[in-house]
N, C-alpha and C positions, 0 to 999 in steps of 0.2 A: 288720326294718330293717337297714340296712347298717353294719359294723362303723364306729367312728367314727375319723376321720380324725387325732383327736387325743386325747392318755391326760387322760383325769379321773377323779380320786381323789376319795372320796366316805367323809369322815370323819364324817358324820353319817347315822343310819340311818335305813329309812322312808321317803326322802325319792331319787322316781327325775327326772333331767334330760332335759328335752325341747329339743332342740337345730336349727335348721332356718336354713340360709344362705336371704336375699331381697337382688333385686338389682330398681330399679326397671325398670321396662321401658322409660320414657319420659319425659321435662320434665313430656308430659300429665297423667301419673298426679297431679300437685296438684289437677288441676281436674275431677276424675272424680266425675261427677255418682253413678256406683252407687255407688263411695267413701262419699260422703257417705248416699246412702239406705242403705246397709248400718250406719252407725254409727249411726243414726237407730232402724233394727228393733231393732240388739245394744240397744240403751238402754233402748227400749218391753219389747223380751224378757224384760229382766232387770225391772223394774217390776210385770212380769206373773208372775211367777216366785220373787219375793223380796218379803219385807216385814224391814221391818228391826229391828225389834223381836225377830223371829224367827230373824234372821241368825246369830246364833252357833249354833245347833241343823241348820244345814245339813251336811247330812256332810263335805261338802268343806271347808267353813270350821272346822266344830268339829275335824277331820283336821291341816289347820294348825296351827290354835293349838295341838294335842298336842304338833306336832313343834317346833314355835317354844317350849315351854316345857320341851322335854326338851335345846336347844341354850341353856336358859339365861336365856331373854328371856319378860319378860311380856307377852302378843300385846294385849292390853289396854289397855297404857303406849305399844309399839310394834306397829301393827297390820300385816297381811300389807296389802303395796299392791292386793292383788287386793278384800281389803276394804274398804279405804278404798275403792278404785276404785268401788266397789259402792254402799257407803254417801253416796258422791256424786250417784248416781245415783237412786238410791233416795228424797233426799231433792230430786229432780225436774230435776236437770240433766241434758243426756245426757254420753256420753263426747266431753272436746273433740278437736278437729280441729288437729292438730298438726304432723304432717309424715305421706305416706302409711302408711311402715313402723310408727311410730309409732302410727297409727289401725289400721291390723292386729294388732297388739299387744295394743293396750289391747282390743280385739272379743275377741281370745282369751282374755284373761283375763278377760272379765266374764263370758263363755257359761261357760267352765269353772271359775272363781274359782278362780283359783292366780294366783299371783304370776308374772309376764311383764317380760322385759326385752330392747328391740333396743341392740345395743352397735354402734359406724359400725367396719367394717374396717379394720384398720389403727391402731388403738387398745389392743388388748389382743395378747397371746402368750402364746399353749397351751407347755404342759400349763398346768392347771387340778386348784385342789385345793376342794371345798367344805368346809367345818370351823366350827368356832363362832370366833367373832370373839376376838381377844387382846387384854390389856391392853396401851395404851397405840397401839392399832390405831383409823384410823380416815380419812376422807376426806370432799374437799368435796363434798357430795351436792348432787342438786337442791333441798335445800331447807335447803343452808349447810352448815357444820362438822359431822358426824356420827361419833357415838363409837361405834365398831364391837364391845366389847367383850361378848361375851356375844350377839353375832345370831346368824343362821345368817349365812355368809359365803362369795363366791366369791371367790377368789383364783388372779392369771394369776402370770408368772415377775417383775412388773413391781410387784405388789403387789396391796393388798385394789382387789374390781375390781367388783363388785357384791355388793347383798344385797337379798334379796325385801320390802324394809320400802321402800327408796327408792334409787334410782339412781346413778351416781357420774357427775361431772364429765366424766370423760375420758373415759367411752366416751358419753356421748351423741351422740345424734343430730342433726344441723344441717342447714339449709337445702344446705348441699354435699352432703349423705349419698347416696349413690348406691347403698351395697352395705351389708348390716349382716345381725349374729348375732342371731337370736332365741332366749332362753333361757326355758324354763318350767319352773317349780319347781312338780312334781307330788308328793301327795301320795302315794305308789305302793299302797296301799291302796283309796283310792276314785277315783285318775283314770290312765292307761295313757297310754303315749306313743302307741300306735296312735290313741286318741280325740284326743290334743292334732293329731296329723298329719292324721287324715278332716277336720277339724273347720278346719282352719286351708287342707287345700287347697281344702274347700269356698270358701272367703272368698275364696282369689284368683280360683276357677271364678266365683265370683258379679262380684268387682270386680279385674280383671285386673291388678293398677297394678304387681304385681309376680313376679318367676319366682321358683319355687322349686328352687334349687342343690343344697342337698340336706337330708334330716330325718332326723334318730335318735333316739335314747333313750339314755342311759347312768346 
């Protein structure tokens, strides 16, 4: 893979970054009938593949929660969003339909449960440090006020910027979103940047809606 564009510091171990620029191709890409049948398969796949009862015994998932409980956090209390993701699913909804980058995202993370995040350009500034969360550290997430201390944590020059449990404010995704960072928190043990990149250019060869700029690993 090609050296990355920009320095990330990587203060928790075990744990490798999957990194891949998407820029829509078209306005169409919302109304992309493969779009939707590909989120449709990711949903049935993972159904077929997962029982949930079973789910913490998955290598990939039990991989997680080691790393999530050596940065501090009980994955239990606060679960990896690739799980939850899962566990949604599982309990018979598919993955929703959100915005298209969005829906690529959430497909990557459910085939390879890790925790996935698309951040809109122009929101966030490199360098990047990942580290466990600090007291008195914390942002509005998608799902309100969130106390960052003790997560695993990505942070830009701007402040705490994401974390693999749930999403921050500013860099989400909107209806304007045209161009956005996709980041996968892989366990480096049981999943390789090389499978997060086969596995995600498959997705846009299958549903076009978006180009891929460029992929690494760090």
């Amino acid at each position: 893979m090609p050296q990355a564009p920009f320095e990330v510091t990587k203060e928790l171990t075990g744990w490798s970054l999957f990194w891949a620029g998407l820029k829509l191709r078209s306005p169409d890409s919302w109304s992309s009938e493969q779009l939707r049948e590909m989120v449709v398969q990711v949903s049935r796949d993972a159904r077929d593949s997962y029982r949930i009862a079973a789910l913490a015994q998955v290598p990939t998932v039990a991989a997680l929660r080691k790393l999530f409980r050596e940065a501090g956090c009980d994955p239990t209390r606060y679960r990896p969003s690739s799980e939850a993701l899962l566990r949604r699913i599982l309990k018979g909804g598919d993955i929703p339909q959100i915005h298209p980058l969005v829906d690529l995202n959430n497909c990557l993370s459910a085939r390879l449960a890790v925790p996935c995040c698309v951040m809109t350009v122009g929101t966030f500034q490199a360098p990047f440090v990942f580290r466990q969360g600090r007291a008195g550290e914390h942002y509005e997430s998608l799902r309100g006020p969130f106390n960052l201390e003790k997560k695993p944590l990505l942070v830009d020059t701007l402040g705490p910027l994401d974390a693999p449990i749930t999403g921050s404010e500013r860099v989400k995704v909107t209806e304007e979103t045209l161009e956005a960072w996709l980041v996968a928190y892989l366990p480096a043990a049981e999943v390789s940047g090389e499978e997060a990149q086969d596995l995600l250019s498959g997705y846009l060869g299958q549903a076009p809606v978006a180009e891929l700029s460029f992929a690494l690993t760090t």
